[in-house]
Biopython code that builds the backbone (N, CA, C, O; Angstrom):
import numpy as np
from Bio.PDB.StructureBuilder import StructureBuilder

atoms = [
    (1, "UNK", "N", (71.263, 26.204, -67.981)),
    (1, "UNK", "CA", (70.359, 26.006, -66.880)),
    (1, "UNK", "C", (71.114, 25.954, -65.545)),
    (1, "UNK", "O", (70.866, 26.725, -64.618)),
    (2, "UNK", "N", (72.233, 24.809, -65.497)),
    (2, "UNK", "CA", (72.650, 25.387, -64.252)),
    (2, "UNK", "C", (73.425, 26.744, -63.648)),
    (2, "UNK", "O", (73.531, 26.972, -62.443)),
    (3, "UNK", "N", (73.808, 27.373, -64.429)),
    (3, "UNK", "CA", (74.122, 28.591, -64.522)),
    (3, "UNK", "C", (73.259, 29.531, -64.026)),
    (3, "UNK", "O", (73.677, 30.411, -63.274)),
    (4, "UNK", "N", (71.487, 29.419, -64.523)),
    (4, "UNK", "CA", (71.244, 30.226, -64.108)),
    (4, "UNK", "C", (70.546, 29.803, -62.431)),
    (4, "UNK", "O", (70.199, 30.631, -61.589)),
    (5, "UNK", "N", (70.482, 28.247, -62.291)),
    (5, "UNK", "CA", (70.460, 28.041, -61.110)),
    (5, "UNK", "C", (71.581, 28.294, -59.740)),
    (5, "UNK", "O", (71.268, 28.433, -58.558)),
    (6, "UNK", "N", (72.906, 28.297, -60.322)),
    (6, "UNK", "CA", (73.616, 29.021, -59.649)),
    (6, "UNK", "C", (73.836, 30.400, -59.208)),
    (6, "UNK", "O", (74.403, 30.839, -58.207)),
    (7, "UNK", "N", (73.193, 31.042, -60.295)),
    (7, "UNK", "CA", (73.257, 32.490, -60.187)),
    (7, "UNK", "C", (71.805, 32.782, -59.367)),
    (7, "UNK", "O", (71.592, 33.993, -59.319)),
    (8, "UNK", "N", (70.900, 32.087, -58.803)),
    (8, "UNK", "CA", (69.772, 32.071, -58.479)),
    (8, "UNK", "C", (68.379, 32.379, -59.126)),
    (8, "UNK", "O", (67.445, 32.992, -58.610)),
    (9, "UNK", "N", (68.418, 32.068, -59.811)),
    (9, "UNK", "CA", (67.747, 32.322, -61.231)),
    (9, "UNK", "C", (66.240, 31.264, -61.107)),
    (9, "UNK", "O", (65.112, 31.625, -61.441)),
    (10, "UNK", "N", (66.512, 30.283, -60.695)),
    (10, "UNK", "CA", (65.693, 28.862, -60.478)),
    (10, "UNK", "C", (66.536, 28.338, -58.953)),
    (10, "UNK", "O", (67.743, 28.332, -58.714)),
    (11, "UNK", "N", (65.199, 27.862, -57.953)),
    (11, "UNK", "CA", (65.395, 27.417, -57.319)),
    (11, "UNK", "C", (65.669, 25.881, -57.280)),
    (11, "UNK", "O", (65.636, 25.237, -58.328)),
    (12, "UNK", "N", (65.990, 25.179, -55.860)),
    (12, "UNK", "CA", (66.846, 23.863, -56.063)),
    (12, "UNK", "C", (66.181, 22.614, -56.851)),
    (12, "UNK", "O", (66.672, 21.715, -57.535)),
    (13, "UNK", "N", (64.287, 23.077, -56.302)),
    (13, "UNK", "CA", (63.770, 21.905, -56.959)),
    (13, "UNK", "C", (63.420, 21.370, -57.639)),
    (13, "UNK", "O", (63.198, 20.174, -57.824)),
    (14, "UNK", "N", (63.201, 23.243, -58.702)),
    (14, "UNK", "CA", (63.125, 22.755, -60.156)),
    (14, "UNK", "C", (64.295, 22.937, -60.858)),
    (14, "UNK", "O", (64.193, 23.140, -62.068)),
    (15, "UNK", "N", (65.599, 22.902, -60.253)),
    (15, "UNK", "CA", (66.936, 22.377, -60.983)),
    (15, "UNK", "C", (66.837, 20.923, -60.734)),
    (15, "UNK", "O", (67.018, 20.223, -61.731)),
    (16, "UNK", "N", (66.659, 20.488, -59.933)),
    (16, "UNK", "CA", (67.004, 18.660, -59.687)),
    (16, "UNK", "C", (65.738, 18.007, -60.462)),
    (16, "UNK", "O", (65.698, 16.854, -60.893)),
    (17, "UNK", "N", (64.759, 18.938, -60.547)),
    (17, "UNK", "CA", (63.780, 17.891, -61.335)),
    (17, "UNK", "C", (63.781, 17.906, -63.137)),
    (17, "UNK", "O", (63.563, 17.126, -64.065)),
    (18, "UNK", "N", (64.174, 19.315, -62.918)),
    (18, "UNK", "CA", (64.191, 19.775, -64.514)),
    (18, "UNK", "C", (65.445, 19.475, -65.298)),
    (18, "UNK", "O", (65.353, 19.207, -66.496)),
    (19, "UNK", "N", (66.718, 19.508, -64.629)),
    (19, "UNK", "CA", (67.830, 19.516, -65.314)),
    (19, "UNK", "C", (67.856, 18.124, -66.174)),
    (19, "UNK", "O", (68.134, 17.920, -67.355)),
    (20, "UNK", "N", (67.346, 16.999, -64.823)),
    (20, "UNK", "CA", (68.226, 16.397, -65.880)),
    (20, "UNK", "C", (67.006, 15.432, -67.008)),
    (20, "UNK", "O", (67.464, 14.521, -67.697)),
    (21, "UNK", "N", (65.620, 15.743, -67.060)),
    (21, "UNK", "CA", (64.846, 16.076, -68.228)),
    (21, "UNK", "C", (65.432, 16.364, -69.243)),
    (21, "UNK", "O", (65.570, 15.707, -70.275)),
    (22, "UNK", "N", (66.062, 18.098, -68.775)),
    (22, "UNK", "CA", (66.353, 18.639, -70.378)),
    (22, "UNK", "C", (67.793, 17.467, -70.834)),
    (22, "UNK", "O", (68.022, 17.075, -71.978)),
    (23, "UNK", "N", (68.536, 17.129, -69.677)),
    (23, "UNK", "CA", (69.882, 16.721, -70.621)),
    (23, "UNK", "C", (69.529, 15.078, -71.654)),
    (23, "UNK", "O", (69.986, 14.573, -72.679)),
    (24, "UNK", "N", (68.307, 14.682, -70.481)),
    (24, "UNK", "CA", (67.854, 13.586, -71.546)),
    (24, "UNK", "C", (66.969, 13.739, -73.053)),
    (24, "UNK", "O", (67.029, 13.026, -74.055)),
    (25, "UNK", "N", (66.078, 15.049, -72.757)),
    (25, "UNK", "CA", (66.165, 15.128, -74.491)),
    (25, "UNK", "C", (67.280, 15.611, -74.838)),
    (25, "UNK", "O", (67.234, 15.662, -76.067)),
    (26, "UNK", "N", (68.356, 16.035, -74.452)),
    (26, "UNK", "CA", (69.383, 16.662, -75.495)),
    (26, "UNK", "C", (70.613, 15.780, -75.583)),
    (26, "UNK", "O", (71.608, 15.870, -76.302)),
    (27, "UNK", "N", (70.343, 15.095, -74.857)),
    (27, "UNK", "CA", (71.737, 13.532, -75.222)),
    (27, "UNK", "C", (72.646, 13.250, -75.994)),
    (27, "UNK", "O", (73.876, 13.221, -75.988)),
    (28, "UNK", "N", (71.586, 12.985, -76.862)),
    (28, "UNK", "CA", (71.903, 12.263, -78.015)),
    (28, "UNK", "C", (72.331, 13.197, -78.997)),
    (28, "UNK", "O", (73.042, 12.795, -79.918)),
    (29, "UNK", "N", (71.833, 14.953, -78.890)),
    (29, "UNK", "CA", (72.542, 15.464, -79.892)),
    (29, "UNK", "C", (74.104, 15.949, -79.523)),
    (29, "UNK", "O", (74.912, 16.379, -80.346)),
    (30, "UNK", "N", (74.318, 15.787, -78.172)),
    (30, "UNK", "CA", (75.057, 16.490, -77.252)),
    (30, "UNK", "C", (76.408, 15.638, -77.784)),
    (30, "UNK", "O", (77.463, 16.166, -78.134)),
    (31, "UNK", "N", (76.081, 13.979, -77.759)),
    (31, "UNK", "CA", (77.002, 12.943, -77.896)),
    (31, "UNK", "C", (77.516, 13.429, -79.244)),
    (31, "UNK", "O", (78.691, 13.660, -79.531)),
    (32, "UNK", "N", (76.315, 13.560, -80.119)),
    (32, "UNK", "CA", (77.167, 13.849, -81.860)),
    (32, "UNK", "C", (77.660, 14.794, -81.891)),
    (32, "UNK", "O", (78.513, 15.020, -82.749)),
    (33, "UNK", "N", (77.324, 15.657, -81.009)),
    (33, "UNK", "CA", (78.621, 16.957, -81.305)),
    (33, "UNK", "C", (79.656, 17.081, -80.364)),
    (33, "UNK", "O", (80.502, 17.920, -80.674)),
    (34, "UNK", "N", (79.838, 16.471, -79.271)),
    (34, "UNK", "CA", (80.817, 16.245, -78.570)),
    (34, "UNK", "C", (80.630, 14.899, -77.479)),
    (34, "UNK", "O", (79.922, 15.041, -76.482)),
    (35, "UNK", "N", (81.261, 13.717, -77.734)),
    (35, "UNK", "CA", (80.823, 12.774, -76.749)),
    (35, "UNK", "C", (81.447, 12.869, -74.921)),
    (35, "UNK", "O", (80.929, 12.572, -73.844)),
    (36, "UNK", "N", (82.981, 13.520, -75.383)),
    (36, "UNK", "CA", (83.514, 13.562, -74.467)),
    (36, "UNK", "C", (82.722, 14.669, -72.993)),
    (36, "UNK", "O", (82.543, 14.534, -71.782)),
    (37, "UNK", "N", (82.493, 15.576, -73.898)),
    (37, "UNK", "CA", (81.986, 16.642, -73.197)),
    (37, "UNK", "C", (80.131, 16.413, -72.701)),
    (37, "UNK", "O", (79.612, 16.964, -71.730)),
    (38, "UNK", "N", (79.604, 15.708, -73.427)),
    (38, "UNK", "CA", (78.719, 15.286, -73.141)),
    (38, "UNK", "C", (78.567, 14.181, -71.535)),
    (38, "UNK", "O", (77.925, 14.246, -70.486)),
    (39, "UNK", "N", (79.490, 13.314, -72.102)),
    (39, "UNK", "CA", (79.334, 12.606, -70.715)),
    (39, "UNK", "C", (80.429, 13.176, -69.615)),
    (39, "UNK", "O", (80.499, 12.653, -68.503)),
    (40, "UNK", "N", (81.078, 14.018, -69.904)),
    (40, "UNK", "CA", (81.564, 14.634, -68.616)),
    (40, "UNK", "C", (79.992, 15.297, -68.027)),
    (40, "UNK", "O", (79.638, 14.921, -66.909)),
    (41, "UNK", "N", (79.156, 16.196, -68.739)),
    (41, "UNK", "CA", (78.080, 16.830, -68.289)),
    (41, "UNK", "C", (77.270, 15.733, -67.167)),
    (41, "UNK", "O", (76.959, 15.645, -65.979)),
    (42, "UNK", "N", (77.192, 15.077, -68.314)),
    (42, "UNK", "CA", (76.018, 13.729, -67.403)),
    (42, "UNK", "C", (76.524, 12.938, -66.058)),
    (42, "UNK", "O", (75.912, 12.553, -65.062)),
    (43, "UNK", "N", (77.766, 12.867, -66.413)),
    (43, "UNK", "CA", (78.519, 12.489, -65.011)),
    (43, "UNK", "C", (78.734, 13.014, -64.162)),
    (43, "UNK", "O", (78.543, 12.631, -63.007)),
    (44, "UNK", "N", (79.150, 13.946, -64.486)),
    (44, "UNK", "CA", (79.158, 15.607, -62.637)),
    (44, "UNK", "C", (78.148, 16.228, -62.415)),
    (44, "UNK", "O", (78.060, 16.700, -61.282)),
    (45, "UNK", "N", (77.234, 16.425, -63.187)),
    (45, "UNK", "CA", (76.237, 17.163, -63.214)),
    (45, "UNK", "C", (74.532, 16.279, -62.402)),
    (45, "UNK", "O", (73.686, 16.686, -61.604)),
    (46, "UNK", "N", (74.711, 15.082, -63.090)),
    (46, "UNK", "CA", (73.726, 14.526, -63.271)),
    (46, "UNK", "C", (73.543, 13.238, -62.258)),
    (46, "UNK", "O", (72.732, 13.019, -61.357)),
    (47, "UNK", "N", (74.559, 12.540, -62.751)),
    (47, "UNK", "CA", (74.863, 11.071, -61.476)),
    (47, "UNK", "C", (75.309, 11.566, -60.461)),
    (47, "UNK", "O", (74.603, 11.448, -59.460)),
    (48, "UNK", "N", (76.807, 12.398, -60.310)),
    (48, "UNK", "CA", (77.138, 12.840, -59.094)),
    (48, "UNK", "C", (76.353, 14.250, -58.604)),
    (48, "UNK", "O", (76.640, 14.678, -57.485)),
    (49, "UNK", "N", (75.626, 14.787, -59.206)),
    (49, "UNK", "CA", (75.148, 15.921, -58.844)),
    (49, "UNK", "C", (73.804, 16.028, -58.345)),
    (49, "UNK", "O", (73.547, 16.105, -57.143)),
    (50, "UNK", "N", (72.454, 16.034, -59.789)),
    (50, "UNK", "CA", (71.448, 16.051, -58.853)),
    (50, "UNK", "C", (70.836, 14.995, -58.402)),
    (50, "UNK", "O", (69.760, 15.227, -57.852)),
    (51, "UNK", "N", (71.235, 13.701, -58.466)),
    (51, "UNK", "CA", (71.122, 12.331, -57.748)),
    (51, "UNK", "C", (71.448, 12.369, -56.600)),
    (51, "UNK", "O", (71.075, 11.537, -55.773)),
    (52, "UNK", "N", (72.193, 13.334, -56.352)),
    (52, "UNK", "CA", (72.468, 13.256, -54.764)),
    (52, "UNK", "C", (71.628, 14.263, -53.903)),
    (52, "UNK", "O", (71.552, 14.521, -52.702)),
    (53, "UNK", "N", (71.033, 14.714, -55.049)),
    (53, "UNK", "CA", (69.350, 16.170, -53.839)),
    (53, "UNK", "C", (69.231, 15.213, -52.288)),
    (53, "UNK", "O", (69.801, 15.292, -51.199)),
    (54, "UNK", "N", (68.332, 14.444, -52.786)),
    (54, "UNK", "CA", (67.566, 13.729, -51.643)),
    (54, "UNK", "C", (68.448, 13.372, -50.392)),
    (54, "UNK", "O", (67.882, 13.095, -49.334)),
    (55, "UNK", "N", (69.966, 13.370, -50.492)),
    (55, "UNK", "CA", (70.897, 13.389, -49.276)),
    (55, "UNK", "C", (70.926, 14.408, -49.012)),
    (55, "UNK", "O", (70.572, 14.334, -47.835)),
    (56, "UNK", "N", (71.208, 16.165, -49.347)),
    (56, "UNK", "CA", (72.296, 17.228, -49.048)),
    (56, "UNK", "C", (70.605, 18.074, -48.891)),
    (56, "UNK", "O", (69.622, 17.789, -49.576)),
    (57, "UNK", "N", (70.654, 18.921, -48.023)),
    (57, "UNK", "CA", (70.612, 20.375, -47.560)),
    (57, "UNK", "C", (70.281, 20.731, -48.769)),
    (57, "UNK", "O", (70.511, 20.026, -49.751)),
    (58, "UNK", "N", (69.458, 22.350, -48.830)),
    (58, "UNK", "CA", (69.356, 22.775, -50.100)),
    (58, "UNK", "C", (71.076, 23.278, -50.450)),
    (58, "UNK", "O", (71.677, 23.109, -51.511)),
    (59, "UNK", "N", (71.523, 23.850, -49.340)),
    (59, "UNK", "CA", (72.805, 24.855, -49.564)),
    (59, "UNK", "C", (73.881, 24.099, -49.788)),
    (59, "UNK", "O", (74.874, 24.586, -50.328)),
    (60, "UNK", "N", (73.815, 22.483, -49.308)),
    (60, "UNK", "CA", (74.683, 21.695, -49.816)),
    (60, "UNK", "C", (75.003, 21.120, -51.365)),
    (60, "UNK", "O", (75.981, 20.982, -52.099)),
    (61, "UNK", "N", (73.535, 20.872, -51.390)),
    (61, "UNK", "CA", (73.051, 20.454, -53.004)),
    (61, "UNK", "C", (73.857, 21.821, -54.024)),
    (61, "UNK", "O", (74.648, 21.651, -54.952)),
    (62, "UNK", "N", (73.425, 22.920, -53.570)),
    (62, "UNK", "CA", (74.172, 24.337, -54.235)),
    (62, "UNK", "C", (75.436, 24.170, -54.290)),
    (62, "UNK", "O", (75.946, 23.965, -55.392)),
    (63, "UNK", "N", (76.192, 24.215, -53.187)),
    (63, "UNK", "CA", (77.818, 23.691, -53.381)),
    (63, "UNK", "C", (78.139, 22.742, -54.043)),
    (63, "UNK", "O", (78.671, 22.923, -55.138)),
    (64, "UNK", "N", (77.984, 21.924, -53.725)),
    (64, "UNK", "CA", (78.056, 20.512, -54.789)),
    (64, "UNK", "C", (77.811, 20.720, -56.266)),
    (64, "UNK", "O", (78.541, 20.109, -57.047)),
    (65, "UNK", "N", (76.725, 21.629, -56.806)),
    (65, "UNK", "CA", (76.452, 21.629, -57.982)),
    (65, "UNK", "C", (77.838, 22.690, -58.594)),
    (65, "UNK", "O", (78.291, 22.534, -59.727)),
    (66, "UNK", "N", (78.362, 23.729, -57.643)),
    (66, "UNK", "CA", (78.627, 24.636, -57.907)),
    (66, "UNK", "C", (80.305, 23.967, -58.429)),
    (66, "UNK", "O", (80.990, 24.149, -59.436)),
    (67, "UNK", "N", (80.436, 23.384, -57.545)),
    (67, "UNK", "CA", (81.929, 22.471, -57.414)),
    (67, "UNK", "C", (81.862, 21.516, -58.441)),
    (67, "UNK", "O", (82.982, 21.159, -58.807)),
    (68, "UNK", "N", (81.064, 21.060, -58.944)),
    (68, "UNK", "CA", (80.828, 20.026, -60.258)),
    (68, "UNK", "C", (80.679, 20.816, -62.003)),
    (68, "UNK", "O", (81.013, 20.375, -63.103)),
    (69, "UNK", "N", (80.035, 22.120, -61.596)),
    (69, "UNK", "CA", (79.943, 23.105, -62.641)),
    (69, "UNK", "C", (81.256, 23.410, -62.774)),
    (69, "UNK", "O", (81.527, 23.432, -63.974)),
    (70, "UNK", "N", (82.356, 23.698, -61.987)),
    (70, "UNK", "CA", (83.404, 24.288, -61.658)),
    (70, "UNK", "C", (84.557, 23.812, -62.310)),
    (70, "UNK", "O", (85.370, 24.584, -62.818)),
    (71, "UNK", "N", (84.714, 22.221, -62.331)),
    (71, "UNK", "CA", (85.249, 21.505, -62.782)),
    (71, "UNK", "C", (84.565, 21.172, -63.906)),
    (71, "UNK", "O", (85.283, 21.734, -64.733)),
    (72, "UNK", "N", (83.717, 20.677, -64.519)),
    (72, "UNK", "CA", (83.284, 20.325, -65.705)),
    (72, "UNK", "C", (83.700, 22.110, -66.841)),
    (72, "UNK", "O", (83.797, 21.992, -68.062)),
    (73, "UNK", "N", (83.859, 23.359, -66.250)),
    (73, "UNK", "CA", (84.221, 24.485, -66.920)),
    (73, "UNK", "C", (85.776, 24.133, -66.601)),
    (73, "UNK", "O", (85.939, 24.256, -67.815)),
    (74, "UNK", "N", (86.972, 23.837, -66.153)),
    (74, "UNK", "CA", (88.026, 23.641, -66.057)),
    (74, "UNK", "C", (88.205, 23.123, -67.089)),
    (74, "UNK", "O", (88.597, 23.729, -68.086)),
    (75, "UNK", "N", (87.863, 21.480, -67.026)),
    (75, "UNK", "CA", (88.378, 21.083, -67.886)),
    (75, "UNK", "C", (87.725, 20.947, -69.332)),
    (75, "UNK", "O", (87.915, 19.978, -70.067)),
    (76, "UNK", "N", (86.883, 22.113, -69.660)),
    (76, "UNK", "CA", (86.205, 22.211, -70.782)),
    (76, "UNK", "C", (87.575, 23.722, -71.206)),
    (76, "UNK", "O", (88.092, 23.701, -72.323)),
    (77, "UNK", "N", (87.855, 24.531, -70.487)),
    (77, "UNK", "CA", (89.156, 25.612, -70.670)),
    (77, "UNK", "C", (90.469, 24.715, -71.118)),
    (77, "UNK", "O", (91.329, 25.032, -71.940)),
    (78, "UNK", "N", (90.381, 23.597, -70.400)),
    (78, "UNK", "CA", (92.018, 23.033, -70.929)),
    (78, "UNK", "C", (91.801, 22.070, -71.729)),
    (78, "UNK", "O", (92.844, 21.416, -71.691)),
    (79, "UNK", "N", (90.927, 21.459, -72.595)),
    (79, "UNK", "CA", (90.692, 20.815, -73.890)),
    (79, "UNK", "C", (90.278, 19.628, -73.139)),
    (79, "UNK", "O", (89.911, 19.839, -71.983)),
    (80, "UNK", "N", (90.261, 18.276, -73.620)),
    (80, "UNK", "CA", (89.784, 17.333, -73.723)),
    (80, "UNK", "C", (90.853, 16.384, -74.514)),
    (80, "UNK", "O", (90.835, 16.544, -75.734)),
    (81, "UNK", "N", (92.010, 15.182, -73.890)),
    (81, "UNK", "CA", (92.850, 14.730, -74.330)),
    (81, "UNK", "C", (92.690, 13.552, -75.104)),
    (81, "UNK", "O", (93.670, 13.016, -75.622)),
]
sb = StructureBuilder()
sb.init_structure("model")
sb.init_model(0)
sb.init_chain("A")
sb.init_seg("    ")
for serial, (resi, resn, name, xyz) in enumerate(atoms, 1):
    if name == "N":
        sb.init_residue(resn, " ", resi, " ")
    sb.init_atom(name, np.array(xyz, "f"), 0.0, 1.0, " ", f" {name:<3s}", serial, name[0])
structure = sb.get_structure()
C-alpha cells in the first residue's frame, strides 16, 4: 500500500486513513512471522509517519512517508541483528 501510494497510485488521504487500518488487522500476523520487522513497519510508517498528516503539507506528508519507506527497505536489505 504504501508503495503504491508513493508511486501515486492512492492519494494522501486515503493513505493516512487507510494504512494504518490495514496494519491493524494485519498485526498480529505480521508479529508471528516477523516481530522485528513488524514493529519497525508500525514505528516509521505508522507513529512517525501517518500520525504526523495533520502537521505536514500534502507534499510534506509524501516526503516523510517516502524517507520512512526508505529506511524501513534499508534496513530490511541489511538483515535485522
Amino acid at each position: 500500500m504504501t508503495k503504491s501510494f508513493l508511486d501515486g497510485e492512492i492519494d494522501c488521504i486515503s493513505y493516512w486513513l487507510d494504512f494504518p487500518y490495514e496494519i491493524e488487522k494485519r498485526y498480529r500476523k505480521m508479529v508471528r512471522e516477523d516481530r522485528d520487522y513488524a514493529e519497525l513497519i508500525f514505528d516509521y510508517l505508522v507513529e512517525e509517519g501517518t500520525n504526523k498528516y495533520d502537521d505536514l503539507t500534502d507534499a510534506q506528508f509524501k516526503k516523510l512517508i517516502r524517507k520512512q519507506y526508505k529506511y524501513i527497505k534499508d534496513v530490511a536489505s541489511e538483515g535485522f541483528l
